[in-house]
C-alpha positions in Angstrom: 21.2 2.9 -7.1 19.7 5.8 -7.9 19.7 8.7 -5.1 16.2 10.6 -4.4 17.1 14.3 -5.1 15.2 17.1 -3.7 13.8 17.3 -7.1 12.0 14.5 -7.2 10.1 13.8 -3.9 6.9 12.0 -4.9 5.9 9.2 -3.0 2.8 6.8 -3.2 1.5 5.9 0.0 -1.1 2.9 1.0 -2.4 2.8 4.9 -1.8 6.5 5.0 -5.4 6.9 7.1 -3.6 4.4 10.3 -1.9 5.1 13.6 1.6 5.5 11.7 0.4 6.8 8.5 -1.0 10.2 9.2 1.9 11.9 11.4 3.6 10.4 8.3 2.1 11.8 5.8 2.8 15.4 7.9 6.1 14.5 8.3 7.0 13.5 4.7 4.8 16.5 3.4 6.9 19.1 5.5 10.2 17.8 3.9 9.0 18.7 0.6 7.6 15.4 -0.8 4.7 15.4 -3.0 2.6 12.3 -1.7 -0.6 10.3 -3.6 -2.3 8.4 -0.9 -4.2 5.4 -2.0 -7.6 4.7 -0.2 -10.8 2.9 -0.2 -12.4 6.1 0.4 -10.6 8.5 -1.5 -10.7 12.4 0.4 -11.1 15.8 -1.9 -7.2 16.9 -2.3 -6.8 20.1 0.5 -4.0 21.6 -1.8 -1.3 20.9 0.6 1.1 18.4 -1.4 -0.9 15.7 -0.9 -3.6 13.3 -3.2 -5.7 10.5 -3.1 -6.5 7.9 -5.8 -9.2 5.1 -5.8 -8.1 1.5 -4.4 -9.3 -1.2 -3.0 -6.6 -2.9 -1.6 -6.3 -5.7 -3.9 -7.4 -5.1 -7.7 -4.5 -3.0 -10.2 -6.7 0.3 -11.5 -6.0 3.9 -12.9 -3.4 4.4 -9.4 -0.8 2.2 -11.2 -0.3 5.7 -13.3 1.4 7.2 -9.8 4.1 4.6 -9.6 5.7 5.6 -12.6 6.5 9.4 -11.5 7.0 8.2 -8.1 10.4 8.2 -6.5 9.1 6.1 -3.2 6.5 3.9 -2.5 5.2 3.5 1.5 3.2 0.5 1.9 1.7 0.6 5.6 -2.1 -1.0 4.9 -3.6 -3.9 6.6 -6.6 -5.4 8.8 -6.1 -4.3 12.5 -4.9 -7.1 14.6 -5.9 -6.0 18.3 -9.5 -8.0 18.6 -10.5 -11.4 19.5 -8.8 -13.9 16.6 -11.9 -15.4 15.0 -11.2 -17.2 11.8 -12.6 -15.0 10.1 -10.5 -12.4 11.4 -7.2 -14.1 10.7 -8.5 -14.6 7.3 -9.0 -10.8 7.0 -5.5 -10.2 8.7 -3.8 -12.4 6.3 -5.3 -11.2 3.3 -5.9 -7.9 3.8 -1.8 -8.0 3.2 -1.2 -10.5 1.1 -3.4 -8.9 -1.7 -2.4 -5.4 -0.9 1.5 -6.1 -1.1 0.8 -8.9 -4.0 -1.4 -6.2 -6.2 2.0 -3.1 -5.3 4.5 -5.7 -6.2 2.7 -6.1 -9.6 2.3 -2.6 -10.2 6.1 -2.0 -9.6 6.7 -4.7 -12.4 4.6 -2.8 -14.8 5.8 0.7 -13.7 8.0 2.8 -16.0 10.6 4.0 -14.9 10.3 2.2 -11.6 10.5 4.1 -8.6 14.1 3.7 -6.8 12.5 2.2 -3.6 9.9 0.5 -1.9 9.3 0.6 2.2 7.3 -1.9 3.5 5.3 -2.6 6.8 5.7 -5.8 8.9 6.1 -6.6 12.4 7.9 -8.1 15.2 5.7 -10.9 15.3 8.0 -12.1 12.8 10.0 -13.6 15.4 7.6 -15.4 17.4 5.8 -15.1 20.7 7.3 -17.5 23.1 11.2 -16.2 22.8 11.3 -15.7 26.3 14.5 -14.0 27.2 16.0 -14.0 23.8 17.8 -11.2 22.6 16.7 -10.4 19.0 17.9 -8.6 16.3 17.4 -8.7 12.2 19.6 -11.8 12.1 17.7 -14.0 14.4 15.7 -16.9 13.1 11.8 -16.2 12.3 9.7 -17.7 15.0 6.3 -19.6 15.3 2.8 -19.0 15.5 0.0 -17.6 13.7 1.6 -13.3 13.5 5.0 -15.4 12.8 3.8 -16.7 9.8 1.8 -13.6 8.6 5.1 -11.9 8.5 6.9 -14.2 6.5 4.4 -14.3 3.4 4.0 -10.4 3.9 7.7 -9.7 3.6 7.8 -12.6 0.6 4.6 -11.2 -1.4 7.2 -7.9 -1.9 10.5 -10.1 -2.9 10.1 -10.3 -6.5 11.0 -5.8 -6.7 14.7 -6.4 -5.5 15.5 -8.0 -8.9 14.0 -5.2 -10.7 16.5 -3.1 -9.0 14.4 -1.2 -6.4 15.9 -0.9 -2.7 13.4 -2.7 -0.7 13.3 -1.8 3.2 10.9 -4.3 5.6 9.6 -2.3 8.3 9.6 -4.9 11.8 7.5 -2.5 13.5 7.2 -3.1 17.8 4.3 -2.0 19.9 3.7 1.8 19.1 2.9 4.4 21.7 1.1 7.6 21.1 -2.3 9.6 21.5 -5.3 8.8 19.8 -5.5 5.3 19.3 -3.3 2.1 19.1 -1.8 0.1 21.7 -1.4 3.1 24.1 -4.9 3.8 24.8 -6.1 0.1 25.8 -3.4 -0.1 28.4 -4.0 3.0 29.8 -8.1 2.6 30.5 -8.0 0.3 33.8 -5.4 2.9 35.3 -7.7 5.6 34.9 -10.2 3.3 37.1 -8.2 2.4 39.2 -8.0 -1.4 37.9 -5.0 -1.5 36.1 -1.6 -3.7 36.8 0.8 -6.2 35.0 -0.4 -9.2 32.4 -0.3 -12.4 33.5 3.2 -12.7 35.2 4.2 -9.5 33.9 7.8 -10.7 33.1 7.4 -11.2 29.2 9.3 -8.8 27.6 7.6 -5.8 25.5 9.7 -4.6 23.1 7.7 -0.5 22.1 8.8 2.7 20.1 7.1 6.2 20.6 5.3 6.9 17.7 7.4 9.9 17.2 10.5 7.7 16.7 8.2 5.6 14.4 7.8 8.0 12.1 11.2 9.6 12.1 12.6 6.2 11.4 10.7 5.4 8.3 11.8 9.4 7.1 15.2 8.3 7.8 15.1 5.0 6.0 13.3 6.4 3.2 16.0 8.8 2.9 18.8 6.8 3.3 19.9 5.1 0.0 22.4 2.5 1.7 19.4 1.4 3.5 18.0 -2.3 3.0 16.6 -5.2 4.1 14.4 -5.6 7.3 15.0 -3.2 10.3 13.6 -3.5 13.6 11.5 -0.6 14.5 11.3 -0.7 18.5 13.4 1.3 20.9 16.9 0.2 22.2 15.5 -0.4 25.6 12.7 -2.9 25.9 11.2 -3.1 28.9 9.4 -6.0 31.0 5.4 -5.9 31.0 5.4 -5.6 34.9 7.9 -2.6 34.3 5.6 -1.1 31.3 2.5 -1.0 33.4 4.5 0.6 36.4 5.3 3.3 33.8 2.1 4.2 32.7 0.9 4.2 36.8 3.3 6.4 37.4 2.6 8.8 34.0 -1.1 9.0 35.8 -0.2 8.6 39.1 -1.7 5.5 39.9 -1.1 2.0 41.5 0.0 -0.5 39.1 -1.1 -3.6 41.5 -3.8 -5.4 40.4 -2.0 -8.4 37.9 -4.5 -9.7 35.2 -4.1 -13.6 35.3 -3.6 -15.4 32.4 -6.5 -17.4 32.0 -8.1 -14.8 32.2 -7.0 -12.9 29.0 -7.0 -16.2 27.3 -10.5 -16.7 28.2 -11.9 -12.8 27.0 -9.2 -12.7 24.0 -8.4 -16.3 22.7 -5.3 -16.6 20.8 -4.5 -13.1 20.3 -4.1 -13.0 23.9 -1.1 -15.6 23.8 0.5 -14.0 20.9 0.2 -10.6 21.7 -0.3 -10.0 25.3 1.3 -13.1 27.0 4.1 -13.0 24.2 7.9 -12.0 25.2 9.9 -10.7 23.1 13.5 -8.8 23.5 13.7 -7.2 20.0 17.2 -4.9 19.3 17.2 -2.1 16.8 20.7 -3.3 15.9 20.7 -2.4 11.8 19.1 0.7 12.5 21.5 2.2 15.3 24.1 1.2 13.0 22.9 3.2 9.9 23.3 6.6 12.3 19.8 7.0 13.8 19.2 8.7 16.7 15.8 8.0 19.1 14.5 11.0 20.4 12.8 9.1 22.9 14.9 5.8 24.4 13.6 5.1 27.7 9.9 4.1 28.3 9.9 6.4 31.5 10.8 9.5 29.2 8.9 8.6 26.0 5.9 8.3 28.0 6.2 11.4 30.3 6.2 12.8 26.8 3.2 11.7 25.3 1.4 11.9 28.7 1.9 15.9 27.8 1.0 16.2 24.7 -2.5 14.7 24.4 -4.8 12.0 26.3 -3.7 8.6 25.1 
């Protein structure tokens, strides 16, 4: 493989606007790479190593042009999964990265020279919901359900670039935590009126990452030319739902006691509920503690005293 000198940082990036892709974009910008970000809604370039060409997510266009002077290519897009599950929903959730990853795959194909690697988003739905006390790690079996299966022809629809020699990384990403939007914010609001408490039984396992770590473990992955294959992107210590919502009590210095029953959330939130909300899973960063990298923020208690003091989640 080819290494990525400091030469050569230019990197095309889809989903750049999302929770994950804008601190990012800062990040990646600030180690010198030059970045083309590819959007429905392309912004004026501000001048500050960064670009944006026309895409809409699906059809090949002039942005193909980038992947032949790029080094890297970050593919992050997709439909946002936390809302009711109606089929037309799922449909849009499927799609939205079948065609994206589909129409980058191609491009690769076409590109020359090809850049040297390709990073990839997925999730930990990969694995399944219902895995109860399971410990997990990149060499456990994929699981069942409808996230299960939207993993599995996500990570496929990028196969086909490992035979053209470009270091493919799949990014299992856990449930992130930061300000602004996300995950964080929704289970935050009934704490703040006084209405908030464990899920259902509150003893599914909730496997998270601080943003912050997020980002610095895509950097590190991108950088890393040993680095392959799928990696689990969630902290070394997951935590139990009942223990998550004490946490973020605590961080605001409220009561976690008021448990949201189960029928409940399936009646308001159908089957996202169950596979998101009601799901367990015990996910281990194994691959990427062995390649050397080192979480800034481990523990839930710590990671969210953190976040709690740098902004309103």
């Amino acid at each position: 493989m080819n290494a990525i000198g400091k030469k050569n940082r230019r990197l095309v990036m889809a989903g750049a606007s999302g929770l994950i892709g804008r601190p990012l974009c800062r990040l990646l910008a600030e180690q010198g790479w030059q970045i083309a970000i590819l959007s429905r809604r392309p912004q004026p370039d501000s001048g500050n190593r960064i670009t944006h060409l026309a895409w809409d997510g699906v059809h090949a266009g002039e942005w193909e042009a980038a992947l032949s002077s790029a080094t890297a290519v970050i593919h992050l897009a997709g439909e946002p999964i936390a809302s009711r599950w109606t089929k037309a929903k799922k449909d849009a959730i499927l799609s939205s990265r079948l065609h994206s990853t589909t129409a980058i795959a191609a491009a690769i194909a076409r590109a020359a020279p090809k850049p040297h690697v390709l990073l990839q988003a997925s999730a930990i739905g990969y694995y399944g919901g219902d895995r109860a006390d399971e410990e997990l790690d990149e060499r456990s079996a994929p699981g069942s359900g409808f996230l299960a299966d939207v993993a599995r022809q996500w990570e496929a629809a990028s196969f086909s670039v490992e035979s053209l020699g470009v270091r493919r990384v799949l990014l299992r990403t856990g449930v992130v935590l930061g300000t602004g939007y996300g995950a964080l914010p929704r289970l935050v609001l009934p704490f703040r009126f006084f209405l908030g408490g464990p899920l259902a039984s509150g003893s599914q396992w909730v496997s998270w990452i601080s943003l912050e770590d997020e980002v610095r473990a895509i950097a590190f992955l991108l950088a890393g030319e040993s680095n392959s294959g799928a990696f689990n992107l969630t902290a070394p210590h997951p935590v139990r739902q009942r223990e998550l919502a004490s946490a973020i009590a605590s961080a605001l210095r409220r009561r976690s006691w008021l448990p949201v029953p189960r029928f409940a959330l399936r009646l308001f939130l159908g089957e996202m509920a169950k596979e998101l909300l009601i799901a367990s899973q015990r996910v281990s960063p194994r691959k990427l503690l062995e390649a050397g990298f080192t979480f800034h923020q481990p523990h839930l208690q710590q990671a969210l005293q953190e976040i709690f003091s740098t902004g309103r989640p």
